[in-house]
Backbone as a ProteinNet text record, in pm:
[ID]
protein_1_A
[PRIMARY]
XXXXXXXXXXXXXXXXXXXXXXXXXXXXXXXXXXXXXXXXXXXXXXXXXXXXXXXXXXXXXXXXXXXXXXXXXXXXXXXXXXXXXXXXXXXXXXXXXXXXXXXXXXXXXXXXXXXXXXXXXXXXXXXXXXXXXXXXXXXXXXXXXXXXXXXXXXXXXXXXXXXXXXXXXXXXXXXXXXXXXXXXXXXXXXXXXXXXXX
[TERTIARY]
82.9	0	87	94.5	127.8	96.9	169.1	163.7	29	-67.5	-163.3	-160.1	-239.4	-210.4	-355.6	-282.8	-423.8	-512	-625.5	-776.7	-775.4	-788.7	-800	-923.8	-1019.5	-1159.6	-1174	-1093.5	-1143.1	-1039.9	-920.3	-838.4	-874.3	-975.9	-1023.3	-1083.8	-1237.5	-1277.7	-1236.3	-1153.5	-1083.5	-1030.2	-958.8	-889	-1000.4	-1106	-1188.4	-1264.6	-1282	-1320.6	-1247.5	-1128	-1030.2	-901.1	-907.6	-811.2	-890	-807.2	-866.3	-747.4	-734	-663.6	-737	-730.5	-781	-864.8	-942.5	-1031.8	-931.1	-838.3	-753.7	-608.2	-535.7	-480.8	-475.2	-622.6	-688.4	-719.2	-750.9	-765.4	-632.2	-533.8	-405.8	-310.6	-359.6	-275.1	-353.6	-522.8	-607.9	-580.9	-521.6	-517.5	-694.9	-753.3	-902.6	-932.6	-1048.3	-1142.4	-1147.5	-1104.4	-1106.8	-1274.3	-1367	-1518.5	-1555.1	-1493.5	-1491	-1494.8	-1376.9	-1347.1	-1439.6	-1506.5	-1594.7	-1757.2	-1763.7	-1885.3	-1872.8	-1742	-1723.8	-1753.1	-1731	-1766.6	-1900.6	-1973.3	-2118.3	-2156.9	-2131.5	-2216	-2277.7	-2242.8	-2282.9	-2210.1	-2078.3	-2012.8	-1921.6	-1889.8	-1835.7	-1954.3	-2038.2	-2131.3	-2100.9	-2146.3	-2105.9	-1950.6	-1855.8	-1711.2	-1668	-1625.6	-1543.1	-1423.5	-1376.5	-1280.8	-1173.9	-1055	-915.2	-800.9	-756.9	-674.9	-507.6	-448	-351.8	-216.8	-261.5	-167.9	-95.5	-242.7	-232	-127.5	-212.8	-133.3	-2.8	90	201.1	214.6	129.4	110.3	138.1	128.2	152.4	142.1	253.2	240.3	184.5	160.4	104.7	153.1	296.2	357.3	346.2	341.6	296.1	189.4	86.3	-88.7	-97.6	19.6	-16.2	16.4	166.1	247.5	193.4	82.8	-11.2	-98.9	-141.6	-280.1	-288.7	-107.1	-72	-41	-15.3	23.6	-77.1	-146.6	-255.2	-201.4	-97.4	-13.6	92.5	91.5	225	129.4	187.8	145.2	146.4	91.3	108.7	192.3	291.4	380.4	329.3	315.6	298.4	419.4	451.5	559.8	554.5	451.5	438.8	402.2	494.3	385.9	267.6	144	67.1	139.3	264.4	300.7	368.8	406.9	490	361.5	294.4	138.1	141.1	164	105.3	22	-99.8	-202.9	-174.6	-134	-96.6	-201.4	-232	-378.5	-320.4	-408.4	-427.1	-464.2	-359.8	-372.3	-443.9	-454.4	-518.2	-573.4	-711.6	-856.7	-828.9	-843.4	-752.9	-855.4	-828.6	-916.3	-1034.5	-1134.9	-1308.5	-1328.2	-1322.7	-1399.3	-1589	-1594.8	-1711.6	-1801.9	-1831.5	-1979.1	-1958.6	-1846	-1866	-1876.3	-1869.8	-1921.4	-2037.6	-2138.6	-2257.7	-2219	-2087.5	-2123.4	-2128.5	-2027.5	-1945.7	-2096.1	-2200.1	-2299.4	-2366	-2430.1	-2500.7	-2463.5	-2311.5	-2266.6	-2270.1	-2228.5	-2259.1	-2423.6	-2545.9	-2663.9	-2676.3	-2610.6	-2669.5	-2600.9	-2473.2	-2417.9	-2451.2	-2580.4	-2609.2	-2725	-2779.7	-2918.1	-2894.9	-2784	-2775.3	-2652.5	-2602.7	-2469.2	-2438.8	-2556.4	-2557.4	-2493.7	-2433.4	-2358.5	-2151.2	-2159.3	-2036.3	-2048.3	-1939.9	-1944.5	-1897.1	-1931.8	-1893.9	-1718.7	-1694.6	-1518.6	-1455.2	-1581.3	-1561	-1607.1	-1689.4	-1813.5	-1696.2	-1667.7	-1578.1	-1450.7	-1373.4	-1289.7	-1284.8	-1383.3	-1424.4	-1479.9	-1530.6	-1563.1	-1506.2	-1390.7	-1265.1	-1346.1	-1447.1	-1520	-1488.1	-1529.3	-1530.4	-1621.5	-1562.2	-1664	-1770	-1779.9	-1884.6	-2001.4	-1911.8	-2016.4	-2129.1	-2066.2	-2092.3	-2240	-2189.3	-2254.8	-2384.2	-2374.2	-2503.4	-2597.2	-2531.1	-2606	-2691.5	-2633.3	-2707.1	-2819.1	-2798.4	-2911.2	-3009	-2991.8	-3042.9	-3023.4	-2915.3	-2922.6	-2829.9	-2775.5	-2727.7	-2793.7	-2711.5	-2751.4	-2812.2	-2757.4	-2867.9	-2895.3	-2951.4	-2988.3	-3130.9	-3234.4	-3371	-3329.6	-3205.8	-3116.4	-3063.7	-3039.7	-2947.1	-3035.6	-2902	-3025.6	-2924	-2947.2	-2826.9	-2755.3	-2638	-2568.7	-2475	-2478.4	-2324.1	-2211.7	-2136.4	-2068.7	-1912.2	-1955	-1871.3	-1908.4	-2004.9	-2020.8	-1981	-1979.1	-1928.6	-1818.6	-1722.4	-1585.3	-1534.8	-1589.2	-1511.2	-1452.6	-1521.4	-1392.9	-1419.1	-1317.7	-1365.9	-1446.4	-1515.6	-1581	-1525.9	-1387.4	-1320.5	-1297.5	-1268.9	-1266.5	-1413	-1525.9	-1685.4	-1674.5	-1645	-1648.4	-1589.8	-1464.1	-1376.6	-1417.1	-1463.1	-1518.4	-1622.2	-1705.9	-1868.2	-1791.7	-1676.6	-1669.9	-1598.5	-1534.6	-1482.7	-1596.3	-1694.8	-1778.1	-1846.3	-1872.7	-1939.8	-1917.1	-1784.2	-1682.9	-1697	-1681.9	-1660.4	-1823.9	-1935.5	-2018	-2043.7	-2037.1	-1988.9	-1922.1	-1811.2	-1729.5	-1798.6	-1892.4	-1987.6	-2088.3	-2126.5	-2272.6	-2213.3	-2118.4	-2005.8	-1991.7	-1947.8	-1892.9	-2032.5	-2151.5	-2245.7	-2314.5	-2301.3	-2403.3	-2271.5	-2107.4	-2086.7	-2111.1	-2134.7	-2179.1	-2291.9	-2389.4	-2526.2	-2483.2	-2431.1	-2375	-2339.7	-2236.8	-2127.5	-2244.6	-2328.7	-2445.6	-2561.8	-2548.8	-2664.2	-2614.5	-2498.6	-2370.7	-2383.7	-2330.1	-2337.9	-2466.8	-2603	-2723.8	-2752.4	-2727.7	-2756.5	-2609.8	-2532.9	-2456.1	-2511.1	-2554.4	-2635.8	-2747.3	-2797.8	-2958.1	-2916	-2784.8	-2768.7	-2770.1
-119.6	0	125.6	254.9	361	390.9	508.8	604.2	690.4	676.1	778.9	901.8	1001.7	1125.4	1049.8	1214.2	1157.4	1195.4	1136.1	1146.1	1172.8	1052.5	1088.2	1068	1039.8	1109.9	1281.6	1345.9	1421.3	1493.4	1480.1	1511.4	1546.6	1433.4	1401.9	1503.4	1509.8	1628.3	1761.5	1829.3	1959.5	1947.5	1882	1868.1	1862.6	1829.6	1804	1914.6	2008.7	2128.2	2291.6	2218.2	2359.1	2381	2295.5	2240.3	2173.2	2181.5	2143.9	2020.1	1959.7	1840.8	1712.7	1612.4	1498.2	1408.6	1330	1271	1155.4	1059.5	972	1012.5	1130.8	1225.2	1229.8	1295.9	1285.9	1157.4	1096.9	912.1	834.7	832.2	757.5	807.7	986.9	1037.4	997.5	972	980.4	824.5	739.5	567.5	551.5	612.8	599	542.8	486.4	440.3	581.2	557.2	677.1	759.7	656.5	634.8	670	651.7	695.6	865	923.5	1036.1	1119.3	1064.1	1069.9	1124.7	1067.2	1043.2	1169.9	1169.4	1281.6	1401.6	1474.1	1568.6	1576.8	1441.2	1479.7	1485.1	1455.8	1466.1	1330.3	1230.7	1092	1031.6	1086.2	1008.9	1131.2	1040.4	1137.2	1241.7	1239.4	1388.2	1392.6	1477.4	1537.4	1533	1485.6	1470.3	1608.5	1690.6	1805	1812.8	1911.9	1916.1	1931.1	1865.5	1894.4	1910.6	2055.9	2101.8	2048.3	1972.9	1919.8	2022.1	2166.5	2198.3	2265	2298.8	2364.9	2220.2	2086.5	2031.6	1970	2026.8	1982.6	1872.1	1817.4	1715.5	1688.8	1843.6	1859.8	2061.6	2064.9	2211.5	2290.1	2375.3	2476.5	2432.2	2442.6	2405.7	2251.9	2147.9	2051.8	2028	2099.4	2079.6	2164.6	2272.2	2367.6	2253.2	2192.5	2170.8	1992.7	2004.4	1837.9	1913.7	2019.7	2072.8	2092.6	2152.2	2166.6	1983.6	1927.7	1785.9	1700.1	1651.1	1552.5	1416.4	1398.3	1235.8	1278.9	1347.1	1340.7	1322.6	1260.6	1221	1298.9	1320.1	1399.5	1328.4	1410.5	1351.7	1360.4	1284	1312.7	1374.1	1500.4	1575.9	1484.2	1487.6	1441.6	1282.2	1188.7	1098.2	1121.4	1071.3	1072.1	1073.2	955.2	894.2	1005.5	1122.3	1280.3	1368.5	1371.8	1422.1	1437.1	1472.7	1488.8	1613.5	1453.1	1546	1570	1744.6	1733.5	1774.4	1732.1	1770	1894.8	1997.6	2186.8	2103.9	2234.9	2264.9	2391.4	2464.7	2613	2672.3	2652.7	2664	2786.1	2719.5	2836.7	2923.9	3010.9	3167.5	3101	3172.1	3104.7	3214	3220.5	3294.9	3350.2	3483.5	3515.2	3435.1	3390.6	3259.3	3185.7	3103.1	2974.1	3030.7	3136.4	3171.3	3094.6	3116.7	3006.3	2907.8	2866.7	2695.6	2668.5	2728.1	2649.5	2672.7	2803	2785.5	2660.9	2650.6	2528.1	2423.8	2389.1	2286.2	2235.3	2384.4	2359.9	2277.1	2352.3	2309	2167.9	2090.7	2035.1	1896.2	1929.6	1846.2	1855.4	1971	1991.8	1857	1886.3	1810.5	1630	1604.9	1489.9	1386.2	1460	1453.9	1488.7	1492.5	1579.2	1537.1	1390.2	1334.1	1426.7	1475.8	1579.5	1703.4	1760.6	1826.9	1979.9	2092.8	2235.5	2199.5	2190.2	2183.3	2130.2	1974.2	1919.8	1908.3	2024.2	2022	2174.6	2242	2364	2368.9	2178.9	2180.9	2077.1	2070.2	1951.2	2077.4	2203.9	2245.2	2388.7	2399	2528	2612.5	2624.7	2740	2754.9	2811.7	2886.7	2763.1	2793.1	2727.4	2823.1	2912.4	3007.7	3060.1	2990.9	3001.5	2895.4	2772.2	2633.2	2664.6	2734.3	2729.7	2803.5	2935.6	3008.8	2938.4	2869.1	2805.3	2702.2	2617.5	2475	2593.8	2691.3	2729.1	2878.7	2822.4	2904.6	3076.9	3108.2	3260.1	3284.2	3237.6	3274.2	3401.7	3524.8	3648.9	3562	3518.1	3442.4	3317.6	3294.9	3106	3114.6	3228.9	3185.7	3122.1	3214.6	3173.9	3029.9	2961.6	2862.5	2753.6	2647	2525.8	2404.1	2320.7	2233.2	2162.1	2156.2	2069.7	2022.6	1897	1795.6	1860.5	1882.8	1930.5	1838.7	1700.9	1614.3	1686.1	1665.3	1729.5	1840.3	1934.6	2095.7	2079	1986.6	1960.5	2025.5	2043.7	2105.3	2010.2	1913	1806.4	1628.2	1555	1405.5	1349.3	1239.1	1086.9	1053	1068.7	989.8	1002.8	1154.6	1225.8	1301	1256.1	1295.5	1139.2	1035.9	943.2	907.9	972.5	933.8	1051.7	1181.7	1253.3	1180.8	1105.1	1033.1	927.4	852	756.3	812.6	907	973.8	1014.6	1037.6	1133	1013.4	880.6	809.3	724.5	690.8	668.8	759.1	893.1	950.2	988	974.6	900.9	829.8	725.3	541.4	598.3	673.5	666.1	744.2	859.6	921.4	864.6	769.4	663.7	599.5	542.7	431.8	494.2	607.1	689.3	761.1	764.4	824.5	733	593.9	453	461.4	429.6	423	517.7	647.7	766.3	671.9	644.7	605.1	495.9	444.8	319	358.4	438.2	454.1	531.2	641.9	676.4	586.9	547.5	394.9	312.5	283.6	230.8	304.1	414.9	524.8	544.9	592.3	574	482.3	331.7	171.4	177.2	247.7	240.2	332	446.1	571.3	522	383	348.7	230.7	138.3	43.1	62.8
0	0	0	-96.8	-107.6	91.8	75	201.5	124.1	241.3	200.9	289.8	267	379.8	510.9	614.3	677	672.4	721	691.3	548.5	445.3	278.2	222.5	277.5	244.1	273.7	415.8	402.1	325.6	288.5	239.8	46.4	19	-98.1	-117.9	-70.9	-30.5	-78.4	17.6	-17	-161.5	-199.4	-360.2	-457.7	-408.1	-504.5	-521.3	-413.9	-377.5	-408.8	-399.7	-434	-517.5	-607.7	-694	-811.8	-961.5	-1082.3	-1107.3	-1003.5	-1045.3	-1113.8	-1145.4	-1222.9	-1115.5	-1125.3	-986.9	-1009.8	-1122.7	-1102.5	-1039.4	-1046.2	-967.7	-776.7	-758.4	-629.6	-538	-648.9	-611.1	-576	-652.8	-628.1	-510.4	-457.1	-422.6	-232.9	-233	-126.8	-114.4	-209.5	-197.5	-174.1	-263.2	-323.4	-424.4	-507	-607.6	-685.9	-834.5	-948.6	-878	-876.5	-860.4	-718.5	-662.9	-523	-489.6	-577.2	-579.1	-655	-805.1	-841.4	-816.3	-694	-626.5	-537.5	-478.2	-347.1	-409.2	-597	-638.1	-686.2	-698.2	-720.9	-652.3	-492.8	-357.2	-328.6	-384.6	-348.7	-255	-244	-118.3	-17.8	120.8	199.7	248.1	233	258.3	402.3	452.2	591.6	641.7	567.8	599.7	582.8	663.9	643.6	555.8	462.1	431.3	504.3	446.8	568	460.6	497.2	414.5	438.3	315	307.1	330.6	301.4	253.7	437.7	470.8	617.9	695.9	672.2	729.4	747.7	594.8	549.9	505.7	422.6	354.3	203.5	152.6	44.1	10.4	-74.8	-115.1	-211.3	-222.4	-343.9	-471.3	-446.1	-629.2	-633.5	-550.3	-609.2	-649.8	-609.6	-649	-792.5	-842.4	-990.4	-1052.4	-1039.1	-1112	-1156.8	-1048.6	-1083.5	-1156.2	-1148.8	-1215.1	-1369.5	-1381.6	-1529.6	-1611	-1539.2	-1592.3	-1536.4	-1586.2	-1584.3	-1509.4	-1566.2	-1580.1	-1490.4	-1361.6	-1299.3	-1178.6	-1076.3	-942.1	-792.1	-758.2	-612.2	-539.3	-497.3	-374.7	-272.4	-137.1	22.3	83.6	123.2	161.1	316	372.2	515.7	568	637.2	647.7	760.4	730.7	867.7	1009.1	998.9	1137.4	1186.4	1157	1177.8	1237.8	1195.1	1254	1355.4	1508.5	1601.4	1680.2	1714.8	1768.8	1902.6	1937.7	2101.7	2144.5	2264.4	2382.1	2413.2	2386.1	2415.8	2537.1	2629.6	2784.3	2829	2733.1	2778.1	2639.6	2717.4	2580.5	2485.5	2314.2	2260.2	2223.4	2142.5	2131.7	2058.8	2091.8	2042.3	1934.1	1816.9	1747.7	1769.1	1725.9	1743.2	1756.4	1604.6	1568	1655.1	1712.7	1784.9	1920.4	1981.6	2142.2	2211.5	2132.4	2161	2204.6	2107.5	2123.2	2255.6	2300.1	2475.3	2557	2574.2	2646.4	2618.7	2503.8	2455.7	2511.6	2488.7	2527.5	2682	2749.5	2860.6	2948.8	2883.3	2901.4	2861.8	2758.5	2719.5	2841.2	2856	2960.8	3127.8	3140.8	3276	3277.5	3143.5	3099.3	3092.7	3030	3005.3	3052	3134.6	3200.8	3387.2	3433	3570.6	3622.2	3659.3	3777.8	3729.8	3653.7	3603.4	3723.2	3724.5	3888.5	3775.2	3832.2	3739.5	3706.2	3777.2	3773.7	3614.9	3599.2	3524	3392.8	3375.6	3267.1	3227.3	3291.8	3234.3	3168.1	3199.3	3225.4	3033	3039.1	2873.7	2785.8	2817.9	2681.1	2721.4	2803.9	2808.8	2867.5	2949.7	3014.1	3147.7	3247.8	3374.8	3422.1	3614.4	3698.3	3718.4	3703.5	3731.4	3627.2	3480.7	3385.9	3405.7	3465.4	3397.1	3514.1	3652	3771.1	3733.8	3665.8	3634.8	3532	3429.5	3316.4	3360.3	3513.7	3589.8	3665.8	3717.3	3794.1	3709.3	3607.6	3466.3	3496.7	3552	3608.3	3529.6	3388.7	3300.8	3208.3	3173.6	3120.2	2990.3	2911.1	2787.3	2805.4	2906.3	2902.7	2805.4	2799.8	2759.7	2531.1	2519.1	2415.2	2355.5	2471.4	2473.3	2454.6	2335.8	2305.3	2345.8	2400.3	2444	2280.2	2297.8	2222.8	2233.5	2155.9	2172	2228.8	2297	2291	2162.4	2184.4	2079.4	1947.1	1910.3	1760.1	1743	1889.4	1818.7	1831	1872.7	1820.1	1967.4	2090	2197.8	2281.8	2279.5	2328.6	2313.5	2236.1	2210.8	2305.4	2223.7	2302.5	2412.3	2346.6	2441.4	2626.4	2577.3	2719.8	2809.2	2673.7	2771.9	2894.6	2756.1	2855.9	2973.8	2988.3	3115.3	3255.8	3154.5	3285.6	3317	3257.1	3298.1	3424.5	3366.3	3518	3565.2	3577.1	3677.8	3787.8	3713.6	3784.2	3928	3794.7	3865.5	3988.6	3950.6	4049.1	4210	4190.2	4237.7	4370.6	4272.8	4327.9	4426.2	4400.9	4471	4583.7	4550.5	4694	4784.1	4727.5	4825.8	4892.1	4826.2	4873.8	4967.8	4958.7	5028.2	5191.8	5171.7	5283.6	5324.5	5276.6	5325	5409.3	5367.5	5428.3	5527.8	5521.1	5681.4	5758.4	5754	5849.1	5885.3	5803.8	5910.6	5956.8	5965.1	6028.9	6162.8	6127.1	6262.1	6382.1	6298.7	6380.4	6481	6367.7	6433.7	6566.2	6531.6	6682.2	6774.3	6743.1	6810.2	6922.4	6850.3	6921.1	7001.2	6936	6991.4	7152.3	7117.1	7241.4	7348.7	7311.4	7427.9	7493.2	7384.1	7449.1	7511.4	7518.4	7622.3	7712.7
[MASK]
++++++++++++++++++++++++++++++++++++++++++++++++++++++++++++++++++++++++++++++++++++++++++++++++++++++++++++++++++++++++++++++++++++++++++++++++++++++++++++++++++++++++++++++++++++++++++++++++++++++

């Protein structure tokens, strides 16, 4: 198997979108079906796949995409392999553009709604917000809550599956050990009493 780039559907995508290269071109270079690629420009395949720009990701450059554009029959090089790629985990939530401001409220609601056993700490801490935002949005004394519509916060891309899921048993965990430690209090109480009334 050729080295393909990464993500080469969505990679396909963009080329097919912003470049007058050949769909057998786009195909050999995505390690795709001529037909495959085909499809991605009539809207039959890939739909909802975002484009992902090769060039942003150093995968390939400007003059190799003309210099494929002018030659039909010459091949795209991969400047980058995937395995050079790294995805590092952001430690400090990066700048939110205007349009997406919403999102983080939304997101927030939607994880008060469907997510409650999550503690503020931890619901602020998955979609880059404040404990004090997360706190007004749970007791709806948020300046625009009548605004706010809950959403994924996974789909709006603010933070993976992976890590909703580990705050969920974290949470739940965390739980357990409260129930745990709440039943020996009545315990130790109960002794307690049963010894005052001997």
């Amino acid at each position: 198997m050729t080295d393909s780039p990464f993500m080469p559907k969505a990679t396909a995508v963009w080329l097919v979108e912003n470049t007058t290269l050949t769909f057998k071109q786009i195909a050999k270079f995505c390690n795709l079906h001529e037909l495959e690629v085909k499809g991605i420009a009539d809207g039959d395949v890939a739909k909802g796949i975002k484009a992902y720009n090769p060039i942003l990701a150093g995968q390939l450059s400007r003059d190799e995409i003309d210099e494929c554009s002018k030659n039909p029959e010459r091949n795209l090089k991969l400047t980058k392999k995937n395995e050079e790629i790294k995805i590092r985990d952001r430690k400090k939530p990066k700048y939110t553009p205007l349009s997406k401001r919403q999102d983080r409220p939304d997101a927030i609601l939607w994880l008060c709604k469907n997510a409650s056993v999550l503690t503020d700490g931890q619901i602020s801490k998955l979609v880059g917000s404040t404990k004090g935002t997360v706190s007004l949005i749970r007791k709806r004394n948020y300046w625009n809550f009548s605004n706010l519509k809950p959403r994924d916060p996974v789909i709006l891309s603010l933070c993976t599956q992976d890590n909703f899921q580990k705050a969920i048993e974290k949470a739940t965990r965390r739980l357990e050990r409260e129930k745990k430690a709440k039943i020996r209090e009545e315990k130790k109480l109960l002794k307690e009493k049963e010894n005052l009334s001997a």
